[in-house]
Backbone as CSV, one residue per row, in Angstrom:
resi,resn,N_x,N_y,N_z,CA_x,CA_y,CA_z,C_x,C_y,C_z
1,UNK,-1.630,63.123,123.431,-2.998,62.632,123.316,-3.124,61.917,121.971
2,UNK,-3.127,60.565,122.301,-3.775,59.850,120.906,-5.431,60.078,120.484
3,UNK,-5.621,60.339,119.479,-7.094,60.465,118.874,-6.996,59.582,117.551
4,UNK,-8.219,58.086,117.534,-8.505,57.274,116.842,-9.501,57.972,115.990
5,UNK,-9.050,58.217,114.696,-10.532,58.908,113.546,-10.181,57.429,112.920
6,UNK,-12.103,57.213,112.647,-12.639,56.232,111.959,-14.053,56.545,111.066
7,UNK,-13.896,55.900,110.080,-15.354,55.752,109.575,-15.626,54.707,108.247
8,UNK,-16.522,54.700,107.749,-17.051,54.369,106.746,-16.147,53.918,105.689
9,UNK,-15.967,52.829,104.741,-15.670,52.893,103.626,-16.222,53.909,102.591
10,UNK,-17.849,53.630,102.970,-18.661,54.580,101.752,-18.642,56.073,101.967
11,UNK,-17.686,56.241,102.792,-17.960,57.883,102.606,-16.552,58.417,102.504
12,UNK,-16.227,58.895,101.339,-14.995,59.180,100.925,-14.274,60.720,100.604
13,UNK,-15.616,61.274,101.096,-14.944,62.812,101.324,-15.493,63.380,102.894
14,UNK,-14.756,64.332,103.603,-14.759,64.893,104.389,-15.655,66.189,104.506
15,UNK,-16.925,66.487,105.179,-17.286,67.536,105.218,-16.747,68.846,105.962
16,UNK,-16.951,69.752,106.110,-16.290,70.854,106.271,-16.723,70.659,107.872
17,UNK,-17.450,70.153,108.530,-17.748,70.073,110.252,-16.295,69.101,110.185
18,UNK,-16.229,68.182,109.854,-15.255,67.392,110.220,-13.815,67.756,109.702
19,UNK,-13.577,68.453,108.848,-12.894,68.875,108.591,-12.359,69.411,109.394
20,UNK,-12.907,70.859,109.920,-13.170,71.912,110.840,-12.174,71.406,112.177
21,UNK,-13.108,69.701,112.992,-12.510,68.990,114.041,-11.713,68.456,114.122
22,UNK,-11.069,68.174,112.373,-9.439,67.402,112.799,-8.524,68.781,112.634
23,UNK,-8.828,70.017,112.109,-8.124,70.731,111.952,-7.565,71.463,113.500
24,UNK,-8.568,71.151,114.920,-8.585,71.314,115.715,-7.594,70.121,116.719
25,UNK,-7.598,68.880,115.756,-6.957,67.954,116.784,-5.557,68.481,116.381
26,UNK,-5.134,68.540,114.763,-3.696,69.193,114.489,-3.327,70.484,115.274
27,UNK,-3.683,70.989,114.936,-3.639,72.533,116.211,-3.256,71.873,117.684
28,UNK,-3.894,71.216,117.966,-3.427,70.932,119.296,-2.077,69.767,119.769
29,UNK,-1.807,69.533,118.294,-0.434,68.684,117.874,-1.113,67.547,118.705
30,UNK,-1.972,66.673,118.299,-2.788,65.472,119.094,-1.874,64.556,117.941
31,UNK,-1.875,63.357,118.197,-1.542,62.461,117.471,-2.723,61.506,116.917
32,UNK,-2.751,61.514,115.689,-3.672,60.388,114.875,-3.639,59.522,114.443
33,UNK,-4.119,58.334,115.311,-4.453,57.309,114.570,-5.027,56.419,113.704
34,UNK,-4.999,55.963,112.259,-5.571,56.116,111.455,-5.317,54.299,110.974
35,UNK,-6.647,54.066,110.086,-6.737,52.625,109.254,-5.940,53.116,108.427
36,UNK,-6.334,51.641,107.260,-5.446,51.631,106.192,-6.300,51.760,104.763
37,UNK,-7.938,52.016,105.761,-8.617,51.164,104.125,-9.409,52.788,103.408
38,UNK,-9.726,52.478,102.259,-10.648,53.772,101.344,-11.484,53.761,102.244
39,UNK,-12.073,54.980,101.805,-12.997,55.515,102.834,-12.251,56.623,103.881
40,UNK,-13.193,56.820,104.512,-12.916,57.740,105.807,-11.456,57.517,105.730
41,UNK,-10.600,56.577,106.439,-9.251,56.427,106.335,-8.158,57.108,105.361
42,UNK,-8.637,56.873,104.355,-7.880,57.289,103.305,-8.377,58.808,102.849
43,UNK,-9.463,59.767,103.027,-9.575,61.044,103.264,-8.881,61.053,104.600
44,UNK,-8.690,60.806,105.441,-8.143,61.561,106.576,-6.329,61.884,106.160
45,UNK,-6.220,60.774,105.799,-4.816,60.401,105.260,-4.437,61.891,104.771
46,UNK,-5.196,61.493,103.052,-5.215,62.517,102.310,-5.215,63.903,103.200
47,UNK,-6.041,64.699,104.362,-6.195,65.511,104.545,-5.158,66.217,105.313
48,UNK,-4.382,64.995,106.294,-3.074,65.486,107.057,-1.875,65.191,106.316
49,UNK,-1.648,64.403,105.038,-0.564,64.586,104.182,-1.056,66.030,103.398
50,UNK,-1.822,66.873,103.012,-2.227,68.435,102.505,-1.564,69.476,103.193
51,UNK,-1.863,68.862,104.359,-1.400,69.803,105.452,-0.094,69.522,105.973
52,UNK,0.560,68.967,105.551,1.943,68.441,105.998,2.356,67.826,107.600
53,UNK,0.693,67.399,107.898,0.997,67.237,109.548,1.450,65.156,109.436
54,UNK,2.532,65.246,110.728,3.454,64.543,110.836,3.343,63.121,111.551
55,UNK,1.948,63.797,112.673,1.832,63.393,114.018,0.444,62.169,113.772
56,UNK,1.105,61.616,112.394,-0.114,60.259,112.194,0.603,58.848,112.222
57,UNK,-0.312,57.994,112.776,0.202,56.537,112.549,-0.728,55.686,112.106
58,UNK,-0.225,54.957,111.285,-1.262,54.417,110.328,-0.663,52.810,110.845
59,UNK,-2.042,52.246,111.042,-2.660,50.279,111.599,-2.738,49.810,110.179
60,UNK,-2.186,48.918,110.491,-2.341,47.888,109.486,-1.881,46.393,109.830
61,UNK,-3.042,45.756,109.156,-2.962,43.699,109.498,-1.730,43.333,108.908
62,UNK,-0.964,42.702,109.616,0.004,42.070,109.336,1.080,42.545,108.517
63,UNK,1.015,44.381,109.145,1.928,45.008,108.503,2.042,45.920,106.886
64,UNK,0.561,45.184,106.011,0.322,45.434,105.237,-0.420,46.548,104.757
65,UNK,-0.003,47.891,104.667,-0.897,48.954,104.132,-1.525,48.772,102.774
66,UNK,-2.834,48.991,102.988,-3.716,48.975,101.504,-3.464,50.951,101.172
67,UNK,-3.382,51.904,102.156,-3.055,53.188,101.821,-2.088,53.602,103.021
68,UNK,-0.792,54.365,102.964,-0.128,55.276,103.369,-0.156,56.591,102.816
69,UNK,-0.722,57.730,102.388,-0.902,58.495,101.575,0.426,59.281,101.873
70,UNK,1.079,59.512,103.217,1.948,60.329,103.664,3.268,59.572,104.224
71,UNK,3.408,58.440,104.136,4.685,57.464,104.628,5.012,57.864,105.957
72,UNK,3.534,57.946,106.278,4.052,57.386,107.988,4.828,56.682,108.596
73,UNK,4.524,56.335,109.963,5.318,54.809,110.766,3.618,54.232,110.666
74,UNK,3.983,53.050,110.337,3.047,52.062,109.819,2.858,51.212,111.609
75,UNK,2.026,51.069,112.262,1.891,50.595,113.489,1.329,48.735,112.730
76,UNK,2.400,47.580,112.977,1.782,46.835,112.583,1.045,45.530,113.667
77,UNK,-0.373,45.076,113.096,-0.841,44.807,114.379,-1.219,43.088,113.670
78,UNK,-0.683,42.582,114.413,-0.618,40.892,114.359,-2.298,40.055,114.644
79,UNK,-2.355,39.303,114.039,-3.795,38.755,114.467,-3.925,37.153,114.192
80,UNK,-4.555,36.695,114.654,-4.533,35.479,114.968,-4.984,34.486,113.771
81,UNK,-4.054,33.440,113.389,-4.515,33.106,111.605,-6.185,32.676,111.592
82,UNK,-6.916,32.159,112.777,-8.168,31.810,112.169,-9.537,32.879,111.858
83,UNK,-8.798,34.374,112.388,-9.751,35.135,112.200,-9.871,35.513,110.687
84,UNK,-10.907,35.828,110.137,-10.674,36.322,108.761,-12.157,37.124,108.739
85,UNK,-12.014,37.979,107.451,-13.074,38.713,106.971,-12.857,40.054,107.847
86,UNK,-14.540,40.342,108.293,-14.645,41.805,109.587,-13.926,41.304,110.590
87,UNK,-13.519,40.315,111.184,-13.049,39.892,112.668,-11.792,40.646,112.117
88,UNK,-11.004,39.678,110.921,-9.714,40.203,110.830,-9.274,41.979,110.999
89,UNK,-10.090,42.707,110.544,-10.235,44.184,110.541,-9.812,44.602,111.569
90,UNK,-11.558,44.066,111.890,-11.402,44.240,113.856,-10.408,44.293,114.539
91,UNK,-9.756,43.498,115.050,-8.738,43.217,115.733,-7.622,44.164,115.440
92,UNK,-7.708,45.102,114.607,-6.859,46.030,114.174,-7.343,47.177,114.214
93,UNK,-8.887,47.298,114.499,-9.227,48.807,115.030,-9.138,48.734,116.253
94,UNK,-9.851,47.572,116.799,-9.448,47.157,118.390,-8.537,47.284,118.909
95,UNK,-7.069,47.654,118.349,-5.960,47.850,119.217,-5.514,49.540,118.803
96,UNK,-6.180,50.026,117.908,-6.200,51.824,117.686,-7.342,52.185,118.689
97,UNK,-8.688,51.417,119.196,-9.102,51.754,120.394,-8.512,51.751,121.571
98,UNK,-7.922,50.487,121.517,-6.867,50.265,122.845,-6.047,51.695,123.404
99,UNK,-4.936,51.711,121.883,-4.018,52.931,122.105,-4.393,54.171,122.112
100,UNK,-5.771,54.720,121.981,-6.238,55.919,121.982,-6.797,56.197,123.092
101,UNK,-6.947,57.791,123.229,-7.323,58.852,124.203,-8.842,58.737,124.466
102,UNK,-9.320,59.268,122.953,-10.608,59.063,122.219,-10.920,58.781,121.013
103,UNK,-11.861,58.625,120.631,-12.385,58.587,119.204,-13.142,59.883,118.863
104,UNK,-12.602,59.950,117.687,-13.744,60.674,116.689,-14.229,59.671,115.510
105,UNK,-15.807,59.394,115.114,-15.769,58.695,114.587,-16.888,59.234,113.346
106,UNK,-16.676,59.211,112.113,-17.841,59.469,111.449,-18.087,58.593,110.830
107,UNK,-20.065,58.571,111.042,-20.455,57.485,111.201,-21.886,57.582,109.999
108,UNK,-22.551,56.415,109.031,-23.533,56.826,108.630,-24.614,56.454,108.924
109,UNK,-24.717,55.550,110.124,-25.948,54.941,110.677,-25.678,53.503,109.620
110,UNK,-25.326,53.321,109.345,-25.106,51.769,108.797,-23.595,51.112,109.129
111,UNK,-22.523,52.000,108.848,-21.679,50.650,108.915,-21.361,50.133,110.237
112,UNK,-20.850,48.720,109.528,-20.979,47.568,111.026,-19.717,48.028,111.791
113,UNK,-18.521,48.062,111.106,-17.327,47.991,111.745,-17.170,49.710,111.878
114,UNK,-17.518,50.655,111.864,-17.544,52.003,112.832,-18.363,52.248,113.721
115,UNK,-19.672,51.404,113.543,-20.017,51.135,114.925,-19.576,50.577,115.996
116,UNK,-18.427,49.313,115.719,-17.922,48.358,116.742,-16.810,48.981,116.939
117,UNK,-16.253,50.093,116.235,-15.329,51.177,116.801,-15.345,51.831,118.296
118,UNK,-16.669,52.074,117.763,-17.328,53.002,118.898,-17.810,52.070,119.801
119,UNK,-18.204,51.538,119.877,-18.555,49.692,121.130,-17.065,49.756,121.923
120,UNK,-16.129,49.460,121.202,-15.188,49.144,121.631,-14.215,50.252,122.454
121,UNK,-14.335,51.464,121.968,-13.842,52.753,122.487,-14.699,52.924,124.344
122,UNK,-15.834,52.661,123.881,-17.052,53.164,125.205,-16.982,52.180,126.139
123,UNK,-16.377,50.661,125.482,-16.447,49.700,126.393,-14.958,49.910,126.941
124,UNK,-14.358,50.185,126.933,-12.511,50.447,127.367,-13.049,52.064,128.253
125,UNK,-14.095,52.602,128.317,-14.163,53.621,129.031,-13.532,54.754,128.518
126,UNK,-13.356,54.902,127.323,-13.208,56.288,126.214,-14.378,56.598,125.466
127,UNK,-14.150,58.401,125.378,-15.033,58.797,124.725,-14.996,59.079,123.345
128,UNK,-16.289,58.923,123.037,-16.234,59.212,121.216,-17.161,60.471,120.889
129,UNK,-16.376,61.397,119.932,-17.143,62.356,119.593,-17.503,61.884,118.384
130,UNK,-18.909,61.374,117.823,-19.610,61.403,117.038,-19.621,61.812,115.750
131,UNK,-19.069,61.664,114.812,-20.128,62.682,113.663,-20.954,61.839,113.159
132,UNK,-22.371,62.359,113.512,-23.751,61.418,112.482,-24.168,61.890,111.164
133,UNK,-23.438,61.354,110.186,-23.519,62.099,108.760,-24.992,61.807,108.364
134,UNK,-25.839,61.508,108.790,-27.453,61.240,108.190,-28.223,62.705,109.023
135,UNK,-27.643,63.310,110.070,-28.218,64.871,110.388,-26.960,65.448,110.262
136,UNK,-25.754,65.241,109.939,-24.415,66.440,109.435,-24.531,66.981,111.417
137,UNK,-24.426,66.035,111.927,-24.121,66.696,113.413,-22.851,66.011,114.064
138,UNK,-22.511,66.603,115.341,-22.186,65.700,115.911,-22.610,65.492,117.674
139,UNK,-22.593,64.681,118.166,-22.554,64.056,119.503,-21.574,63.201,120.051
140,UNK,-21.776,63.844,122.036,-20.441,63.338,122.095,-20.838,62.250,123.235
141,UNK,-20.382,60.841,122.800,-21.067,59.526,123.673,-20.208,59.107,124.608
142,UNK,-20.370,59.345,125.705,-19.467,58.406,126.668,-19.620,57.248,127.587
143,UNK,-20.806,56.754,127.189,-20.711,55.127,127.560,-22.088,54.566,126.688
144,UNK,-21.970,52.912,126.900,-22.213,52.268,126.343,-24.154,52.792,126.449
145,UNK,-24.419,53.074,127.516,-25.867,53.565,127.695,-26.225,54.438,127.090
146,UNK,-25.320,55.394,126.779,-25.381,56.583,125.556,-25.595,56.157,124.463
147,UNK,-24.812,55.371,124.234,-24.767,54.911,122.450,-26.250,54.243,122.397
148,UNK,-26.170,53.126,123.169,-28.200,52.335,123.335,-28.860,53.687,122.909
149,UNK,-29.107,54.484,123.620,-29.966,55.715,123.734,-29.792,56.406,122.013
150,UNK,-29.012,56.811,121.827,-28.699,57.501,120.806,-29.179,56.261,119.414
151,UNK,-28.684,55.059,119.578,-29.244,54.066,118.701,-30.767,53.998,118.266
152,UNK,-31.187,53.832,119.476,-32.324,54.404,119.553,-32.952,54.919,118.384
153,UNK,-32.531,55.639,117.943,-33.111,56.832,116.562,-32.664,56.210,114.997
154,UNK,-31.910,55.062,115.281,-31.639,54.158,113.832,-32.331,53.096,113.680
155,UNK,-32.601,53.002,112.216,-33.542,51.852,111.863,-33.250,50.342,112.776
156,UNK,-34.282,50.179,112.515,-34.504,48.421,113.230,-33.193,47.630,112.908
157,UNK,-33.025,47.802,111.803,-31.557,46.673,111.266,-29.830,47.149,112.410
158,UNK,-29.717,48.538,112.285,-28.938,49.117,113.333,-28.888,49.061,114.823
159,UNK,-30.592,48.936,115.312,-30.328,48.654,116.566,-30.253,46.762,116.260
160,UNK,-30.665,46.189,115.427,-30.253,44.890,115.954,-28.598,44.210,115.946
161,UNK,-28.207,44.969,114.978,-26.676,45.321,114.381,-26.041,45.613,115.652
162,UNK,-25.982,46.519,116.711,-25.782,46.945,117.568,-25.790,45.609,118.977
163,UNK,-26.986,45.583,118.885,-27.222,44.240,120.424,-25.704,42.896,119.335
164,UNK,-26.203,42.760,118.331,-25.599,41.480,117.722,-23.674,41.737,117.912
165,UNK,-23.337,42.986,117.554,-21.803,43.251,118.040,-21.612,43.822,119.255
166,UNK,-22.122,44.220,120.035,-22.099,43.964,121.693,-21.663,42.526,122.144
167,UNK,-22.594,41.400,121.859,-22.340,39.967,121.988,-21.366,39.440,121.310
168,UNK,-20.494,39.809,120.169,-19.928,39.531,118.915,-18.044,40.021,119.668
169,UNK,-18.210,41.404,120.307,-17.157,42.074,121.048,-16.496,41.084,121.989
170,UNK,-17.662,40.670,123.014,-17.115,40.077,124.346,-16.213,38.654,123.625
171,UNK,-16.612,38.127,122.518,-16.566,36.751,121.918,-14.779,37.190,121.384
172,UNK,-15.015,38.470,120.362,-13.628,38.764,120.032,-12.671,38.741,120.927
173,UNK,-13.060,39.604,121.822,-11.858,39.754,123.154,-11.772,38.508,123.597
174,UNK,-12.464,37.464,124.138,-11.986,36.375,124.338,-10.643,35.602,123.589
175,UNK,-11.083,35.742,122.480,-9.978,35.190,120.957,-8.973,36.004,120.824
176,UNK,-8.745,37.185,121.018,-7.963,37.801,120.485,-6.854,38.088,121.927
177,UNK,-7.210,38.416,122.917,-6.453,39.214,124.085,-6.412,37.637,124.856
């Protein structure tokens, strides 16, 4: 079982709920797939190089890790030269959605690209277990009507954030696949 953990740049430590749930994906010897960038990424890193677990693979654009904390196998994912900026990213969480089971994703009600994590997971017909660090909960979304619903409860800028990379997705996949 592949499991994609994602989140935030701005949130750079792990709370003890989430903690708690990857300590549950190791236990179950799940395999993790992981970014390359600070943030969420680089605590997760940090948390399964602590633990000496083995069973991670770390994405990276064009081969290039910004963090390996544990000298993984580096999964490297090719992208097309005119994308740049968030697209470029994209296209490299987009294929850790691809290769995954599910997502776990912690999320703070703002960022763009762990939301389009989760777009992209629900639209491939995988589920994402949630963590919403603005109530320290989690929820578990399994389609795109869920997430609407659950959006729902984030400021105006998030749900428009939301409709705008819905439309933004279909455009990527065109370009990219």
């Amino acid at each position: 079982m592949n499991i994609f953990i994602a989140g935030p740049r701005a949130i750079s430590k792990l709370n003890e709920s989430v903690i708690r749930k990857i300590k549950e994906i190791i236990e179950d010897n799940f395999n993790i797939l992981v970014g390359d960038a600070n943030g969420v990424d680089k605590a997760v890193q940090h948390f399964c190089n602590e633990h000496n677990y083995r069973n991670v693979k770390v994405y990276a654009t064009k081969g290039k890790t910004r963090n390996n904390i544990g000298n993984w196998y580096v999964h490297n994912v090719d992208v097309p030269k005119n994308l740049k900026g968030f697209d470029f990213y994209a296209a490299k969480d987009y294929e850790m959605a691809r290769d995954a089971d599910y997502g776990l994703m912690i999320w703070n009600g703002i960022s763009k690209g762990t939301l389009n994590n989760i777009i992209n997971l629900l639209d491939m017909g995988k589920k994402t277990i949630l963590y919403y660090s603005p109530e320290e909960q989690f929820y578990v979304i399994k389609t795109l009507n869920g997430l609407k619903e659950f959006i729902g409860r984030c400021s105006k800028e998030t749900q428009e954030l939301f409709i705008d990379l819905l439309y933004k997705d279909s455009q990527l996949k065109l370009s990219v696949h």
